[in-house]
C-alpha positions as CSV (number, residue, x, y, z in Angstrom):
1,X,0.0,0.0,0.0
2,X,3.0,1.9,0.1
3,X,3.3,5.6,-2.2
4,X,-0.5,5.4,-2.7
5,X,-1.2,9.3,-3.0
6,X,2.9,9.2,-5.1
7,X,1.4,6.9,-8.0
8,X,-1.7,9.2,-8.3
9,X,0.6,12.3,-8.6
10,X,3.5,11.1,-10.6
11,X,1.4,9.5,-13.1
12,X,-0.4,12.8,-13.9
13,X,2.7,14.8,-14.5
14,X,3.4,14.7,-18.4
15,X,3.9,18.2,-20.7
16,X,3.8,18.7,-24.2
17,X,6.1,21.6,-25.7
18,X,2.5,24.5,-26.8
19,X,0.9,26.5,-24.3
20,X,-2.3,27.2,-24.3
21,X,-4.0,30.9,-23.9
22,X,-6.7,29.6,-21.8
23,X,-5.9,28.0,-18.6
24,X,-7.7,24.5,-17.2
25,X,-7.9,25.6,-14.3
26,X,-9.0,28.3,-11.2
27,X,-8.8,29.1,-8.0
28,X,-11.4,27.1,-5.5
29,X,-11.0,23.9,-7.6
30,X,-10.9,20.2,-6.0
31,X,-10.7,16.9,-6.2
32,X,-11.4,13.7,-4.1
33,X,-10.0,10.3,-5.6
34,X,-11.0,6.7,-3.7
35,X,-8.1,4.2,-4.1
36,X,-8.8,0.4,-4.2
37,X,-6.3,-2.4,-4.2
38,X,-7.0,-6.0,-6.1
39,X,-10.4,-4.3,-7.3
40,X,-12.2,-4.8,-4.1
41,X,-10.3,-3.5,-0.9
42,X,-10.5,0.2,-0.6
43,X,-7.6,1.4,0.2
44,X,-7.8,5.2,0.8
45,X,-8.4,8.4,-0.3
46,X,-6.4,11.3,-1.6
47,X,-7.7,14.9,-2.3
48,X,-6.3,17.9,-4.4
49,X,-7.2,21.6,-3.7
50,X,-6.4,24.7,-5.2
51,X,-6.1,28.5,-4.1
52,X,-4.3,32.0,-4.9
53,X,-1.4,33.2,-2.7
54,X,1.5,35.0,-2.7
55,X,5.1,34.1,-1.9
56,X,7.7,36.4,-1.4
57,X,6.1,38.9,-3.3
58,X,5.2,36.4,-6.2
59,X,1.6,35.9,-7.2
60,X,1.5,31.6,-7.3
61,X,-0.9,29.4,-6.9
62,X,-0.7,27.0,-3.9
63,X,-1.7,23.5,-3.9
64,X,-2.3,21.1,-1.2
65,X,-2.4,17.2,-1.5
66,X,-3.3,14.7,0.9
67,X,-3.4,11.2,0.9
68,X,-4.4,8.5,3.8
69,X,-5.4,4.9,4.1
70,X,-8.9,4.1,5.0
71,X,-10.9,1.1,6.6
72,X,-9.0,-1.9,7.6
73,X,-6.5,-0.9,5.6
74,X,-5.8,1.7,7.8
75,X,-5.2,-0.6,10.5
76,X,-2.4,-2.5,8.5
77,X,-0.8,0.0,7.4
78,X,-1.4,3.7,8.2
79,X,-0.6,6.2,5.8
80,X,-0.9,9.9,6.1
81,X,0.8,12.2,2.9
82,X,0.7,15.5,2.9
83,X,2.0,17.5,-0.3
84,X,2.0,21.0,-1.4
85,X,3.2,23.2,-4.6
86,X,3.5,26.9,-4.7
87,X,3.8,27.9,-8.4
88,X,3.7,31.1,-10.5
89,X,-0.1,31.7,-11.8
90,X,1.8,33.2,-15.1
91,X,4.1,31.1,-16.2
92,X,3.5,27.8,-14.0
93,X,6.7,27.2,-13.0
94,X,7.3,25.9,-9.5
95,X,9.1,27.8,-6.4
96,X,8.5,25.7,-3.6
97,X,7.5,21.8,-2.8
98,X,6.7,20.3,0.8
99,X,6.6,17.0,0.9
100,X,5.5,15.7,4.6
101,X,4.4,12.1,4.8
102,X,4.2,8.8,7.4
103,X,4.0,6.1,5.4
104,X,3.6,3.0,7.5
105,X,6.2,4.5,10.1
106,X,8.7,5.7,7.0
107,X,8.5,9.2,7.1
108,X,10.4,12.0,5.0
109,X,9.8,16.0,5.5
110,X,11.2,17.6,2.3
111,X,11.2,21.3,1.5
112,X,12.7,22.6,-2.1
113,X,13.2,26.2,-3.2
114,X,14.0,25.8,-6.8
115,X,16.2,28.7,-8.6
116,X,15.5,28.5,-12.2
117,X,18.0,31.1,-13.1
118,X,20.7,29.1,-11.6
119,X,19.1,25.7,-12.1
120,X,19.3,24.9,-8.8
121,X,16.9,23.2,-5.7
122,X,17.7,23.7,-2.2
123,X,16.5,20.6,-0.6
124,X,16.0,20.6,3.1
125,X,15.9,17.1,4.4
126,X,14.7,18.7,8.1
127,X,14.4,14.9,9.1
128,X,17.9,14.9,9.2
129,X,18.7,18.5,9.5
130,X,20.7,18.5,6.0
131,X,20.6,20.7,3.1
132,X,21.8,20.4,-0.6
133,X,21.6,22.3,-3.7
134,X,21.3,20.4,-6.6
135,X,21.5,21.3,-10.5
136,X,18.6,21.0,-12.5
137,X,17.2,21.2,-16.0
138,X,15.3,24.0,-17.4
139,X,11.7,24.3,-17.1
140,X,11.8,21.7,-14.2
141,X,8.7,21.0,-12.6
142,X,7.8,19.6,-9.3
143,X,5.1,16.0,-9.1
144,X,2.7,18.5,-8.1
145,X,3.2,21.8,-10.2
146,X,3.9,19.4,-13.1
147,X,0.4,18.3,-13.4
148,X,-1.4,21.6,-13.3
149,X,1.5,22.3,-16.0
150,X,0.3,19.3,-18.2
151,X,-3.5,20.7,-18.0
152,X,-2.1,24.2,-19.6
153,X,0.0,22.7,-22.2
154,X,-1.5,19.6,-23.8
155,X,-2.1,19.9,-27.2
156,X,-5.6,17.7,-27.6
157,X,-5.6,18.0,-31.6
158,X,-2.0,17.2,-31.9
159,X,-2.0,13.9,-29.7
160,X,-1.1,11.1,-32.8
161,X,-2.0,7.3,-31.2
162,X,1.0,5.6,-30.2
163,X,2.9,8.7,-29.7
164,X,5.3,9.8,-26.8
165,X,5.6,12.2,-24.8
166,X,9.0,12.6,-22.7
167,X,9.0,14.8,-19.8
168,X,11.6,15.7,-16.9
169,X,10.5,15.8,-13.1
170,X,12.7,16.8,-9.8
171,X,11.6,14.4,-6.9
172,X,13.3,14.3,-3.7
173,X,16.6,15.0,-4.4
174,X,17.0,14.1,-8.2
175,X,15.7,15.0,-11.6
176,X,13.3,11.9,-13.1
177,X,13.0,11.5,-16.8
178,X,9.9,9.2,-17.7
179,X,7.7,8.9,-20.9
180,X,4.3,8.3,-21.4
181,X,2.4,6.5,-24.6
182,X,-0.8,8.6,-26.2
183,X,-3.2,4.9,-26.2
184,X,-6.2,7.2,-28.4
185,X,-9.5,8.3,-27.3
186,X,-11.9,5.9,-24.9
187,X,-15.3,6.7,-23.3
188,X,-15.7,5.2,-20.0
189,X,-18.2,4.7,-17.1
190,X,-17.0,6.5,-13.6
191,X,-19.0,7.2,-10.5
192,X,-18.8,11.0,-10.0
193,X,-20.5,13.2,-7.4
194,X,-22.9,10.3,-6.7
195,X,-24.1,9.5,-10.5
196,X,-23.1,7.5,-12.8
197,X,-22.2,8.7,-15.9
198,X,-20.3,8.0,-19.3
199,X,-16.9,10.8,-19.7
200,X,-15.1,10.8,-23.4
201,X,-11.5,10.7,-22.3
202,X,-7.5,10.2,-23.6
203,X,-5.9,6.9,-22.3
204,X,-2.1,7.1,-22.0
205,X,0.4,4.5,-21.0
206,X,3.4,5.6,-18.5
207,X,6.3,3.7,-18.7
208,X,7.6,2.7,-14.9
209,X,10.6,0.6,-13.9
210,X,9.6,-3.4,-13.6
211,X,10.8,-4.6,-10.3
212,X,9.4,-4.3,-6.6
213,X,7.0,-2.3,-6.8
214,X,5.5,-2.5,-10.6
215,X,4.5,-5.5,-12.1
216,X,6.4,-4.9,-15.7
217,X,7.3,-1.4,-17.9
218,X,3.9,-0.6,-19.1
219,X,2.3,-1.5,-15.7
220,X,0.2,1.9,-15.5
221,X,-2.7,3.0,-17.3
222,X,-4.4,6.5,-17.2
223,X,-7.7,8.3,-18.2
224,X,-7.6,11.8,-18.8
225,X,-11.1,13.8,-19.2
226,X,-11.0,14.7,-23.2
227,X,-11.8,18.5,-22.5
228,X,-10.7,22.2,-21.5
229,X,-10.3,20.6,-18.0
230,X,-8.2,17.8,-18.4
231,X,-8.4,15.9,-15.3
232,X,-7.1,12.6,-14.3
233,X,-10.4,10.1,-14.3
234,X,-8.9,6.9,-13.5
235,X,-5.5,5.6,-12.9
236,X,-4.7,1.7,-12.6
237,X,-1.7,0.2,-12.0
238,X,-0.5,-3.5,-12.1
239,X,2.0,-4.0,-9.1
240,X,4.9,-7.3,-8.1
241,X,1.9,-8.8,-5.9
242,X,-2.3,-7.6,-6.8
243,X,-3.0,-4.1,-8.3
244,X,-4.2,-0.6,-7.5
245,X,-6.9,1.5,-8.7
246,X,-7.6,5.3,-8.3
247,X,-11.1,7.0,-9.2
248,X,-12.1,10.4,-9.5
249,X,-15.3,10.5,-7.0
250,X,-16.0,13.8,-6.3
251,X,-14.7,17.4,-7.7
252,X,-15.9,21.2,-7.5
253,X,-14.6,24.5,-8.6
254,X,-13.7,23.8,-12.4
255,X,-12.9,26.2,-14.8
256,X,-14.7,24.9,-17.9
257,X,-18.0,23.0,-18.3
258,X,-17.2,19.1,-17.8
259,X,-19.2,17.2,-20.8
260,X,-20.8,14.1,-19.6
261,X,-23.5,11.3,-20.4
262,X,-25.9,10.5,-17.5
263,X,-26.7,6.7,-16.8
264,X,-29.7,5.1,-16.0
């Protein structure tokens, strides 16, 4: 159960090279997700929420993730995850990351003020009171600003099936290159705010590393709503022992009308 809210994250952060005029997203928007392991344990829940603030001067947007395990799960194997992103509301790139979590007694608390004229993150491990700069690429992202950066900068129209898209992220204390595969388009049948309902969407394939956590390479799959809003729907992932399933239950605050198909 391990990294439960980390899949959900790092499998949402991909960026094309285009921006978009029109932004995906606004202030006052969030997201509930209910994760599920072997398709019928629930396993927790993660939520995403977005507000305007300011940071040393700077006009950024600041988001806030959690993620904790629920039910008996939570009795096997607590998890509480706390993330949060400050980024610029102009030009999306990141200035500060938390990352504060207790995942089944391992715990990290990480806080990195990235430089982008110098290409450089100060990391403060304040578990164990050290600090390192470290060089990074340009136009690096962090797992949380990157996927508010992939909702600005997808190109919809351009997306060829069976296409790539490579994309650079600092985690921690290093830079992570990873690529995803464009799958085409797929309508599929979520729960949402208590309906049921059918949601066109784009279906991508991350590439992770086979091994002890993941299954094999092309272990994840992911749904993205095909609209202004581009929001992660669904995220399922084939791990060493069972599998793990997000879900988009719940959601408020978006930008742009969300097209969908009542059921029955």
């Amino acid at each position: 159960m391990k990294h439960l809210f980390t899949i959900i994250l790092f499998f949402v952060g991909f960026q094309t090279a285009s921006i978009e005029k029109v932004s995906a997203f606004q202030k006052g928007e969030w997201f509930k997700f209910e994760m599920s392991y072997s398709g019928f344990l629930k396993a927790g829940n993660a939520t995403l929420s977005l507000k305007e603030s300011s940071l040393e001067g700077k006009g950024v947007y600041h988001v806030v993730g959690k993620g904790w395990t629920t039910g008996p799960v939570k009795w096997l194997f607590k998890v509480k995850d706390r993330y949060e992103s400050y980024f610029d509301k102009d030009t999306g790139v990141p200035y500060k990351f938390i990352r504060k979590i207790d995942e089944g007694g391992h715990t990290k608390d990480i806080e990195i003020d990235f430089n982008h004229s110098e290409k450089k993150a100060i990391v403060n491990n304040k578990k164990h009171k050290e600090v390192k700069t470290i060089i990074t690429e340009q136009g690096v992202q962090d797992m949380v600003s990157m996927y508010y950066h992939l909702r600005n900068s997808i190109d919809i129209a351009s997306l060829k099936q069976g296409g790539e898209i490579k994309t650079t992220m600092f985690f921690d204390e290093e830079n992570y290159g990873f690529k995803l595969r464009y799958l085409g388009r797929e309508t599929i049948e979520i729960d949402i705010n208590g309906a049921k309902v059918e949601v066109k969407t784009l279906k991508f394939r991350p590439y992770v590393m086979a091994g002890r956590v993941f299954k094999e390479e092309e272990s994840l799959t992911l749904w993205v709503s095909a609209d202004k809003n581009k929001i992660p729907l669904k995220i399922k992932a084939d791990l060493a022992v069972g599998s793990l399933r997000a879900d988009l239950v719940e959601f408020k605050g978006l930008k742009h009308a969300f097209p969908i198909v009542f059921k029955n």
